[in-house]
N, CA, C and O atoms as a GROMACS GRO file, in nm:
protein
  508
    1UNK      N    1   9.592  11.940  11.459
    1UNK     CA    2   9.657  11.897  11.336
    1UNK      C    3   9.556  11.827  11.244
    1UNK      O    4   9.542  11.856  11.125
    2UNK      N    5   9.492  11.738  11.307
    2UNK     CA    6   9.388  11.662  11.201
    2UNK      C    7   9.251  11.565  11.312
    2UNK      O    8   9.218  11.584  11.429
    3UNK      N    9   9.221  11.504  11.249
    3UNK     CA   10   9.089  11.453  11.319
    3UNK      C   11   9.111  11.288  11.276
    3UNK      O   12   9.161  11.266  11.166
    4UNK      N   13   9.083  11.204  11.342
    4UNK     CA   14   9.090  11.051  11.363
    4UNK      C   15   8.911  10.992  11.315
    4UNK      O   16   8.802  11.039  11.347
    5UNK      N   17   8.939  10.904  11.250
    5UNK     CA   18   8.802  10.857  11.243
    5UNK      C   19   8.779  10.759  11.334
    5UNK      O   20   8.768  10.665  11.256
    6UNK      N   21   8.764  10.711  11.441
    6UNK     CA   22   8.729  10.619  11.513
    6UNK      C   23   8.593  10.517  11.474
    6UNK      O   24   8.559  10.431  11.555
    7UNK      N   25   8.542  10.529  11.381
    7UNK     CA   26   8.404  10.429  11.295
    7UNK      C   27   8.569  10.355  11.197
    7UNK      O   28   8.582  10.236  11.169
    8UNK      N   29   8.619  10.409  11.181
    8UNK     CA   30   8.699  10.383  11.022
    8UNK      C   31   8.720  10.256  11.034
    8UNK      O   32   8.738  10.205  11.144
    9UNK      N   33   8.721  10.200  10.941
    9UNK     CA   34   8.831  10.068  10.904
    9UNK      C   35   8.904  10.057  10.922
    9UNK      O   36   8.943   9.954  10.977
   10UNK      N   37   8.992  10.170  10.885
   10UNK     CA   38   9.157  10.183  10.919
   10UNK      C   39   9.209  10.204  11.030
   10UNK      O   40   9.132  10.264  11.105
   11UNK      N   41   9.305  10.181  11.074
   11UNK     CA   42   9.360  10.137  11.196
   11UNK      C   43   9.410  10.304  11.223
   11UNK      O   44   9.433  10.379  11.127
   12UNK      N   45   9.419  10.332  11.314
   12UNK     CA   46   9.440  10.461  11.406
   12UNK      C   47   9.596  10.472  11.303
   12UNK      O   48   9.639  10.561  11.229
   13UNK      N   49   9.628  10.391  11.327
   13UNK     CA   50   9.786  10.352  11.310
   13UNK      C   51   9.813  10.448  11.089
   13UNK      O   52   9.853  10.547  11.028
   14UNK      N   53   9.762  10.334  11.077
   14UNK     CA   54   9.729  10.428  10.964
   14UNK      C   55   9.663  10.521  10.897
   14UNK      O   56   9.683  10.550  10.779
   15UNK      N   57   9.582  10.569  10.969
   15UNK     CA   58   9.540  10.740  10.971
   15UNK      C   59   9.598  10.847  10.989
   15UNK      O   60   9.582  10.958  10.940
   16UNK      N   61   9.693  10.791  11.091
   16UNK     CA   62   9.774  10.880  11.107
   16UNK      C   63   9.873  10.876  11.030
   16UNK      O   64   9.957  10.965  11.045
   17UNK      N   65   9.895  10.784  10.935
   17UNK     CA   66  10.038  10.793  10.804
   17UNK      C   67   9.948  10.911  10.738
   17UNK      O   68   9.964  11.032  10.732
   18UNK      N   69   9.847  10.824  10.691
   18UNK     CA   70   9.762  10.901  10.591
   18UNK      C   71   9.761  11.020  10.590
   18UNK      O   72   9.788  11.088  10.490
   19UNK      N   73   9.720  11.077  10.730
   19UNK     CA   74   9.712  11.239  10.769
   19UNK      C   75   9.840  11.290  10.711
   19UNK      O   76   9.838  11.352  10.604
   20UNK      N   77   9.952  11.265  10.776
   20UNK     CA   78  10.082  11.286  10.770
   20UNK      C   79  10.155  11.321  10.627
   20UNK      O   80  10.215  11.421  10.586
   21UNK      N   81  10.122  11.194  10.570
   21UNK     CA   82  10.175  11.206  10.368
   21UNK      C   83  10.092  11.324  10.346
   21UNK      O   84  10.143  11.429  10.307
   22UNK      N   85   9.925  11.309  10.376
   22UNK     CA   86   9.832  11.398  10.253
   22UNK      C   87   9.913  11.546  10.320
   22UNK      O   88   9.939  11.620  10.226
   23UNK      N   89   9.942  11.586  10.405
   23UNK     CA   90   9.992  11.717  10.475
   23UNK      C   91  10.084  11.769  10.385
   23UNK      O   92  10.090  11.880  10.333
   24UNK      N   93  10.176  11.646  10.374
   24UNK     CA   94  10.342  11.656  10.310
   24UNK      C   95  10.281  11.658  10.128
   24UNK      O   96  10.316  11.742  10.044
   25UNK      N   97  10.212  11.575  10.112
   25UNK     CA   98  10.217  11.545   9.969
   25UNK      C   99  10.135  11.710   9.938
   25UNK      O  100  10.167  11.772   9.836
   26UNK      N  101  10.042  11.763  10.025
   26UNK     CA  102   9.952  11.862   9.987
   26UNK      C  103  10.037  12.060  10.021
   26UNK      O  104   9.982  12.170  10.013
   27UNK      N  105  10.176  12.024  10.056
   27UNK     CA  106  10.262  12.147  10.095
   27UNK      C  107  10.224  12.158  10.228
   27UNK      O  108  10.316  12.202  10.296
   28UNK      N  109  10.125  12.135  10.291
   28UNK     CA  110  10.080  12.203  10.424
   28UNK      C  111  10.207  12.184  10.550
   28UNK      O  112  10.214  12.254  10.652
   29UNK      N  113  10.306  12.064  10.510
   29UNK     CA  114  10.390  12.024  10.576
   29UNK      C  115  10.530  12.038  10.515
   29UNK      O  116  10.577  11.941  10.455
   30UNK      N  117  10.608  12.162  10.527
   30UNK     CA  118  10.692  12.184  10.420
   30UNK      C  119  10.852  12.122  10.427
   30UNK      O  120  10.920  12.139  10.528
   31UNK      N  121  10.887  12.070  10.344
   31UNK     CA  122  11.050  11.995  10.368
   31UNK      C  123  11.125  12.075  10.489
   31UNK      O  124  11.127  12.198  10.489
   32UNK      N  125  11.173  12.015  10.567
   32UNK     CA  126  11.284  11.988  10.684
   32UNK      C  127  11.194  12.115  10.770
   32UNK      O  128  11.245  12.222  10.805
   33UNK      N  129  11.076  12.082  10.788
   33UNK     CA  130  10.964  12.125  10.884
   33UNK      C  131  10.958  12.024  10.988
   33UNK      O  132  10.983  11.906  10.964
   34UNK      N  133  10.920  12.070  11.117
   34UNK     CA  134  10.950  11.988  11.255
   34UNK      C  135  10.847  11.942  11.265
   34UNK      O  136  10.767  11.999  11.191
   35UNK      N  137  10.795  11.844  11.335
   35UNK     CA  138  10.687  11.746  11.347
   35UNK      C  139  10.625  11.748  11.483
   35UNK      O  140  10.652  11.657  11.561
   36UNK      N  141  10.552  11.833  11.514
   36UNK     CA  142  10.506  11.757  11.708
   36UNK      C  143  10.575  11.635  11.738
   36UNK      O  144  10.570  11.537  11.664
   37UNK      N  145  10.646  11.639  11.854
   37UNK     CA  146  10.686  11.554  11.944
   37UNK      C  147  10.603  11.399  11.956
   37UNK      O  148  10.493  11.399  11.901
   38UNK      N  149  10.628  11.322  11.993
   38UNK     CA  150  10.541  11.230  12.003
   38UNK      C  151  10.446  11.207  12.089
   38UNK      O  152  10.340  11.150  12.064
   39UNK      N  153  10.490  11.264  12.222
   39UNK     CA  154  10.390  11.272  12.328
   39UNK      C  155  10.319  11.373  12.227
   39UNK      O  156  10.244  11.339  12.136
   40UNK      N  157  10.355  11.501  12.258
   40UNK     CA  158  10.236  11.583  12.164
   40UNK      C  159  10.121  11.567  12.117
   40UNK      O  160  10.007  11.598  12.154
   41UNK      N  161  10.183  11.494  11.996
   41UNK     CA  162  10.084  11.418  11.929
   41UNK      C  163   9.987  11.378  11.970
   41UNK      O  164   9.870  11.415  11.982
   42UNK      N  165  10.048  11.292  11.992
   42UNK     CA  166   9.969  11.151  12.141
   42UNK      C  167   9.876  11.191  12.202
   42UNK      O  168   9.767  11.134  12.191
   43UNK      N  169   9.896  11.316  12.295
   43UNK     CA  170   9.806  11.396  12.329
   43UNK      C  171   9.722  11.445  12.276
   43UNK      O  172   9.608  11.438  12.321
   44UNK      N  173   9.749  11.506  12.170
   44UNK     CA  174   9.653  11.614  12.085
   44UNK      C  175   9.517  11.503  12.044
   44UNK      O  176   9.397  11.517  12.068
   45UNK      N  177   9.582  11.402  11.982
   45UNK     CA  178   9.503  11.327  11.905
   45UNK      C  179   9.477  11.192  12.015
   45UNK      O  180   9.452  11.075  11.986
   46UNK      N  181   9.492  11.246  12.138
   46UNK     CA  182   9.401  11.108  12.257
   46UNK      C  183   9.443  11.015  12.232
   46UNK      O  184   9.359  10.938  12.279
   47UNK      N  185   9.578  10.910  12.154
   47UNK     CA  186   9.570  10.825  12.157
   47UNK      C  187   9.740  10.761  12.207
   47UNK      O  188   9.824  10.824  12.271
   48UNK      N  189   9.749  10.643  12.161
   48UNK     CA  190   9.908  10.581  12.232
   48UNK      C  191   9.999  10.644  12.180
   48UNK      O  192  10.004  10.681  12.063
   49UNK      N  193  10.099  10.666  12.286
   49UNK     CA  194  10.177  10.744  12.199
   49UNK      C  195  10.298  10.664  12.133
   49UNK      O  196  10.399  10.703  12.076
   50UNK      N  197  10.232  10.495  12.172
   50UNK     CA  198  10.327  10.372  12.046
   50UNK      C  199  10.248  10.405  11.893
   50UNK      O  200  10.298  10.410  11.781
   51UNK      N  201  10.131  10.422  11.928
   51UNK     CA  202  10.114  10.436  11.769
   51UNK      C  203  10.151  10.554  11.716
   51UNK      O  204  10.197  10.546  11.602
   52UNK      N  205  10.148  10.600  11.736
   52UNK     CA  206  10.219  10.764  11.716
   52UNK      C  207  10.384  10.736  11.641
   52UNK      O  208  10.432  10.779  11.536
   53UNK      N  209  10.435  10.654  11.741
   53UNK     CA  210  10.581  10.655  11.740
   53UNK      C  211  10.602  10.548  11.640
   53UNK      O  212  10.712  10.558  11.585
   54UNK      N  213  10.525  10.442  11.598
   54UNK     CA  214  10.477  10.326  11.527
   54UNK      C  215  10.452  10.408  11.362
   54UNK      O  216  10.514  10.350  11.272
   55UNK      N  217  10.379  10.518  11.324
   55UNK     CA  218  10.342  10.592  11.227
   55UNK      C  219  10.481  10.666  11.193
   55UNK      O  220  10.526  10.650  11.080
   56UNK      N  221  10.556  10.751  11.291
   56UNK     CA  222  10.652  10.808  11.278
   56UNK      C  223  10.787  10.738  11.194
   56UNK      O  224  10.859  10.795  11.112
   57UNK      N  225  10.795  10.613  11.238
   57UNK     CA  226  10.873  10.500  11.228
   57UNK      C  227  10.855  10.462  11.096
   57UNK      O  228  10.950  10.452  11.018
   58UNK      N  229  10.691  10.430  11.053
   58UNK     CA  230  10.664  10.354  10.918
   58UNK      C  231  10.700  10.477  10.801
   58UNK      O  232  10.733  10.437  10.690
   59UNK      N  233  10.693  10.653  10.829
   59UNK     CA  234  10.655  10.730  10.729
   59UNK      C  235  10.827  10.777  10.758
   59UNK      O  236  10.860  10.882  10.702
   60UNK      N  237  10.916  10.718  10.826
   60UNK     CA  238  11.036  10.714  10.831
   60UNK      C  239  11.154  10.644  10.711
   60UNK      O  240  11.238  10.690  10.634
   61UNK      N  241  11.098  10.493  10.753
   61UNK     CA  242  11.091  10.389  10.624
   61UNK      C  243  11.053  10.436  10.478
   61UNK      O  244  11.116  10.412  10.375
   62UNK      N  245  10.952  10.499  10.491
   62UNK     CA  246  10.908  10.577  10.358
   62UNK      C  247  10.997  10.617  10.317
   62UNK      O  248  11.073  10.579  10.228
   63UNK      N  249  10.997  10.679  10.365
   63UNK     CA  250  11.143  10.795  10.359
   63UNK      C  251  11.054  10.943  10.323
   63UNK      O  252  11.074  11.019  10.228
   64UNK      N  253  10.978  10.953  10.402
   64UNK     CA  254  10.882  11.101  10.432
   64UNK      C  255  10.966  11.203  10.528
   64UNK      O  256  10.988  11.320  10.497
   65UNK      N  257  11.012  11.133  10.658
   65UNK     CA  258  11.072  11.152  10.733
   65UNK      C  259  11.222  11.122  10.749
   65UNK      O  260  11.301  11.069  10.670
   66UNK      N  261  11.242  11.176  10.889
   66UNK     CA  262  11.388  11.193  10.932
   66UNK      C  263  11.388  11.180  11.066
   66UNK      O  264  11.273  11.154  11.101
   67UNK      N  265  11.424  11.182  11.112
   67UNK     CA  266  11.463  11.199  11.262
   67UNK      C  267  11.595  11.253  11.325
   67UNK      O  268  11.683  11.172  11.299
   68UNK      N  269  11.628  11.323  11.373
   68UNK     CA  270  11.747  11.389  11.463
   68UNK      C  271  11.754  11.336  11.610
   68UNK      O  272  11.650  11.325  11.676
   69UNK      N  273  11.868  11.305  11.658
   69UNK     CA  274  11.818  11.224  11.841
   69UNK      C  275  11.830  11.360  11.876
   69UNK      O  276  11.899  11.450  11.829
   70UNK      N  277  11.736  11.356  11.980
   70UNK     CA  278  11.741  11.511  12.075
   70UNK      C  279  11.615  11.598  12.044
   70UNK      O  280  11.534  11.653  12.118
   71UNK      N  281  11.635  11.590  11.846
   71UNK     CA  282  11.575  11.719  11.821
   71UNK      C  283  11.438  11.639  11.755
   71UNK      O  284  11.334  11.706  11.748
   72UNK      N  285  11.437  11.569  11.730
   72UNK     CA  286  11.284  11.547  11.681
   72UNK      C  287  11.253  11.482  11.569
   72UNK      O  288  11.339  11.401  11.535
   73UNK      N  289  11.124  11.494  11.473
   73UNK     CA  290  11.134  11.393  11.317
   73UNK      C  291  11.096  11.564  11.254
   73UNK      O  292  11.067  11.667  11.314
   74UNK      N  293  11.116  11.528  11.094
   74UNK     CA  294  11.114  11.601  11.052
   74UNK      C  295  11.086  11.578  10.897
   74UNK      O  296  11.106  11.465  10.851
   75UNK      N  297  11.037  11.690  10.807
   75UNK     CA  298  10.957  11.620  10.690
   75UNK      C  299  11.060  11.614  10.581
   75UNK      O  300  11.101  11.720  10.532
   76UNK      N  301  11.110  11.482  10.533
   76UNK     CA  302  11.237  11.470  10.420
   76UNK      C  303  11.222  11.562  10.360
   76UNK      O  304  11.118  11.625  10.380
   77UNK      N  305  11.334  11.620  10.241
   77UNK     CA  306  11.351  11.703  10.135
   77UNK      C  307  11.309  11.582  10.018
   77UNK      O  308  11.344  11.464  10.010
   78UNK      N  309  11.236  11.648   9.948
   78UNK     CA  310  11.214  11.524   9.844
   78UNK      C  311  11.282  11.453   9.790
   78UNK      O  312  11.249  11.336   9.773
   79UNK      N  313  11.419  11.512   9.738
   79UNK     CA  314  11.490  11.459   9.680
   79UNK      C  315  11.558  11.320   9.800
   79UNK      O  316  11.617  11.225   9.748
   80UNK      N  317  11.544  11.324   9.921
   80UNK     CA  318  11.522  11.223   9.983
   80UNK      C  319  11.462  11.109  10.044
   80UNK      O  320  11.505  11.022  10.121
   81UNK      N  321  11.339  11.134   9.984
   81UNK     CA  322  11.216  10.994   9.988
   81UNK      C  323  11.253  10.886   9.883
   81UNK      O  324  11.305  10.924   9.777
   82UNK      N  325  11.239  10.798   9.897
   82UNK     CA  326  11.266  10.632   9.860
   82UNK      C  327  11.140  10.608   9.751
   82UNK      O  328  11.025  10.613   9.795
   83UNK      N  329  11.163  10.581   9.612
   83UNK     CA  330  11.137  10.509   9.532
   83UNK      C  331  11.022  10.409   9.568
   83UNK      O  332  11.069  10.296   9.558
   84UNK      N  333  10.896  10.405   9.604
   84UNK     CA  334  10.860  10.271   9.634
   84UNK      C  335  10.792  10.164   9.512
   84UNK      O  336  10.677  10.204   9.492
   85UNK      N  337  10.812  10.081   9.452
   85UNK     CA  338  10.804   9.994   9.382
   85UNK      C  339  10.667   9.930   9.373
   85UNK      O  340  10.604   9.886   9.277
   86UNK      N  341  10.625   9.943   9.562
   86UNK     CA  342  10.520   9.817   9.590
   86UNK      C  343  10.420   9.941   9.584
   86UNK      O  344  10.310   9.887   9.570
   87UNK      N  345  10.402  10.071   9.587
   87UNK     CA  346  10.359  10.153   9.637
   87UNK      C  347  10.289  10.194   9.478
   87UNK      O  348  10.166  10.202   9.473
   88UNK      N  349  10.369  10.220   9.356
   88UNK     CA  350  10.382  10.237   9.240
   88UNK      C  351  10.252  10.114   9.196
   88UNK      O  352  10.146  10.135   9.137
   89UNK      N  353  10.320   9.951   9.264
   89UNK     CA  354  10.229   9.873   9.159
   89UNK      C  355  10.059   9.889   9.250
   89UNK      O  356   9.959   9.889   9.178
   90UNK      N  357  10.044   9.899   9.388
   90UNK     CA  358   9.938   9.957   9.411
   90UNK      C  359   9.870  10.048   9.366
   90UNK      O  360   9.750  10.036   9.343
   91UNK      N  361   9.930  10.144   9.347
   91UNK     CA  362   9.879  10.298   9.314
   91UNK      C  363   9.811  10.253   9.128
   91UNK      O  364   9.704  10.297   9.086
   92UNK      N  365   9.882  10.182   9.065
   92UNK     CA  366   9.856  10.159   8.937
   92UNK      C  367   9.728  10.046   8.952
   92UNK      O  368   9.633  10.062   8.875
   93UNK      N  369   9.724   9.947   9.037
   93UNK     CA  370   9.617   9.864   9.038
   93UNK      C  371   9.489   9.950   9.088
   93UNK      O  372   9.378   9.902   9.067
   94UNK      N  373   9.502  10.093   9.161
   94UNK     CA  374   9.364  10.085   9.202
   94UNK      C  375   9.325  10.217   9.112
   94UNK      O  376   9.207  10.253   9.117
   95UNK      N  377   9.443  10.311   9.009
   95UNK     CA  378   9.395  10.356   8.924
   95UNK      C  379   9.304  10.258   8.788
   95UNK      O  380   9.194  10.265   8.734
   96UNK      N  381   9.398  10.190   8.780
   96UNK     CA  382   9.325  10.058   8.686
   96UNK      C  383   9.149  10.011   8.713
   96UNK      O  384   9.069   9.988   8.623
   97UNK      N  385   9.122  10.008   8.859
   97UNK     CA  386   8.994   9.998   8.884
   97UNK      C  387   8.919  10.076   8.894
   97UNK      O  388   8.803  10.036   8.884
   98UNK      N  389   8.937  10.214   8.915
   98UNK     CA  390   8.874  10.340   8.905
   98UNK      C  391   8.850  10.370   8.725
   98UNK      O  392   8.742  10.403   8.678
   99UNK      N  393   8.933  10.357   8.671
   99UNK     CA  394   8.910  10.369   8.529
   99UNK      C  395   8.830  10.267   8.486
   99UNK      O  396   8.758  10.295   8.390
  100UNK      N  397   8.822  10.138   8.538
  100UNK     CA  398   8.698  10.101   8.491
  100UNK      C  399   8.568  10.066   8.518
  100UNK      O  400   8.479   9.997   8.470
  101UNK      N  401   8.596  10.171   8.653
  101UNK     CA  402   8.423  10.190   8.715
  101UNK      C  403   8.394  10.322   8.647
  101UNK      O  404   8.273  10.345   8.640
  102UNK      N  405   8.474  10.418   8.594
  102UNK     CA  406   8.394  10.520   8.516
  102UNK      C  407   8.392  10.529   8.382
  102UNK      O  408   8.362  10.626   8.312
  103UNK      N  409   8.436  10.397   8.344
  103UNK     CA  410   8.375  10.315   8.183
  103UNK      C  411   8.262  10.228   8.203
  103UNK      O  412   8.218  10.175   8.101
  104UNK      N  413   8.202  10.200   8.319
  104UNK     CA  414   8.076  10.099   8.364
  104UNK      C  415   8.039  10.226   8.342
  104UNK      O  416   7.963  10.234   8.245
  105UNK      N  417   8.072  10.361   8.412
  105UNK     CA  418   7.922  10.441   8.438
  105UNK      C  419   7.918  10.542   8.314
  105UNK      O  420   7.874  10.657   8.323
  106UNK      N  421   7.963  10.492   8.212
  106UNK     CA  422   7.927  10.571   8.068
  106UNK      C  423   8.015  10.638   8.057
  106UNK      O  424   7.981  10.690   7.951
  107UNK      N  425   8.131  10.694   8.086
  107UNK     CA  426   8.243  10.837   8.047
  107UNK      C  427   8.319  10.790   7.956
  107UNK      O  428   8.400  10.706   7.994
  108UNK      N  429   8.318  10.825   7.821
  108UNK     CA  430   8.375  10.815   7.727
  108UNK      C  431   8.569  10.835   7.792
  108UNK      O  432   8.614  10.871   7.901
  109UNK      N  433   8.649  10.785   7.644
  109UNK     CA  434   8.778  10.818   7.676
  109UNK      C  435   8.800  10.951   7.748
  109UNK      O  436   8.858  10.967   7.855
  110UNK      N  437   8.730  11.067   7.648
  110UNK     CA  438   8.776  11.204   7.628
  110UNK      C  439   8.719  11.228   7.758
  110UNK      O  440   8.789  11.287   7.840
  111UNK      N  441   8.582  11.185   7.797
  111UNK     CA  442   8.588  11.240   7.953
  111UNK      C  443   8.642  11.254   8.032
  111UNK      O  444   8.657  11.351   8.106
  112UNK      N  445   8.711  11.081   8.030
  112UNK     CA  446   8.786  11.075   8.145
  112UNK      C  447   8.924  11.119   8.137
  112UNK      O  448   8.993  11.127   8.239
  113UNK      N  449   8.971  11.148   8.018
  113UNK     CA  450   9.119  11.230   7.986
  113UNK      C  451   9.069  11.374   8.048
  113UNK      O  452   9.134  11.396   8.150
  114UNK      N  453   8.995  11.458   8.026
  114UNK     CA  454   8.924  11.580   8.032
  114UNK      C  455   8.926  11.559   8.195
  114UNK      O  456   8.985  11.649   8.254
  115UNK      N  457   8.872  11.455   8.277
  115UNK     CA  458   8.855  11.452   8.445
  115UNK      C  459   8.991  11.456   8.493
  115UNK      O  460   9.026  11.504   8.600
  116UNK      N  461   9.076  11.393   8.394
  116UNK     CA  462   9.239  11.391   8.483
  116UNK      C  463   9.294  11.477   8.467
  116UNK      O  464   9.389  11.493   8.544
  117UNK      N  465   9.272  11.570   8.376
  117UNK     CA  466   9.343  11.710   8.366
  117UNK      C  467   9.313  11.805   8.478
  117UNK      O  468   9.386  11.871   8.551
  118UNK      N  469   9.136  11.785   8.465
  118UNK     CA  470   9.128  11.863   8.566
  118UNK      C  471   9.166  11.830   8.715
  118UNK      O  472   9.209  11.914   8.794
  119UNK      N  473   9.152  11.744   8.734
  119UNK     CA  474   9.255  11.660   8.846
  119UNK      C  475   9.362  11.719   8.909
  119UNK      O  476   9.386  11.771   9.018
  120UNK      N  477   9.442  11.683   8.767
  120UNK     CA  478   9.610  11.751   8.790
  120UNK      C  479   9.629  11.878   8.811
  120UNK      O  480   9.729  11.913   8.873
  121UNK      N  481   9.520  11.987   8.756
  121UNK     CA  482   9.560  12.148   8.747
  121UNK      C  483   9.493  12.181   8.898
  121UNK      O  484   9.516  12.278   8.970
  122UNK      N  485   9.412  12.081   8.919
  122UNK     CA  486   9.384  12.113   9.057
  122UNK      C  487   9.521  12.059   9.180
  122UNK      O  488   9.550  12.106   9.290
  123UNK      N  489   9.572  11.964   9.117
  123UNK     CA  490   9.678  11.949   9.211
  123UNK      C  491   9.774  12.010   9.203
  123UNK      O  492   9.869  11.974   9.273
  124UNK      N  493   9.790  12.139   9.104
  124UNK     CA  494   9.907  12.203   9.088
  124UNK      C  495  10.002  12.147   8.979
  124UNK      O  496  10.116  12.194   8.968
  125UNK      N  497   9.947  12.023   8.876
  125UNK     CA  498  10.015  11.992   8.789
  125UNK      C  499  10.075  12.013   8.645
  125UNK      O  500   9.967  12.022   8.586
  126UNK      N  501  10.146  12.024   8.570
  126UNK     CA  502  10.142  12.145   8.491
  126UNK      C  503  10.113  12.034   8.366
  126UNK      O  504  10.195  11.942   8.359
  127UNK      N  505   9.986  12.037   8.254
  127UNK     CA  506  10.013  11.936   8.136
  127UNK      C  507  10.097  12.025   8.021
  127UNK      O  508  10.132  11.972   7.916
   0.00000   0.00000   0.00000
């Protein structure tokens, strides 16, 4: 499924969200698609299978996920993921700092309007 950085900073724990969203956010993981088991997982990727179940749990909360008893987790329909607020004012604070490390390194407005387009059409976005 994916690869763990073990040097990383980030906690196993959240690598594995990370993996998980970029999958979902990138199509590779398509709405009310089944999820490896937790042992599975666990296995695949060598590690506890609390953190596993710990990731499952947090991208649950998200509201990425679902869960069925019996049958497994599974990847929300969008129209069922949760609003996040705190997630929004992050996401805006560290665009805020990226925009002005590539006004330190000389990119005019139009550049950097011109870099986000291309950005977006690379993410499939339509301007």
């Amino acid at each position: 499924m994916f690869q763990l950085d073990l040097k990383s900073r980030k906690s196993i724990y959240e690598q594995v969200i990370d993996n998980i969203k970029e999958f979902i956010i990138s199509g590779i993981l398509a709405p009310e698609e089944k999820l490896p088991s937790v042992r599975e997982l666990s296995r695949t990727l060598t590690v506890n299978p609390n953190t596993v179940q710990k990731a499952y749990r947090e991208l649950e909360r998200q509201g990425y996920l679902y869960s069925v008893s019996g049958l497994g987790s599974f990847v929300a329909p969008r129209e069922h993921r949760k609003f996040d607020e705190e997630k929004l004012r992050e996401s805006k604070e560290t665009i805020g700092r990226e925009l002005r490390e590539l006004r330190y390194l000389g990119l005019s407005t139009d550049d950097v309007q011109k870099l986000i387009q291309e950005l977006m059409q690379e993410g499939g976005y339509t301007i």
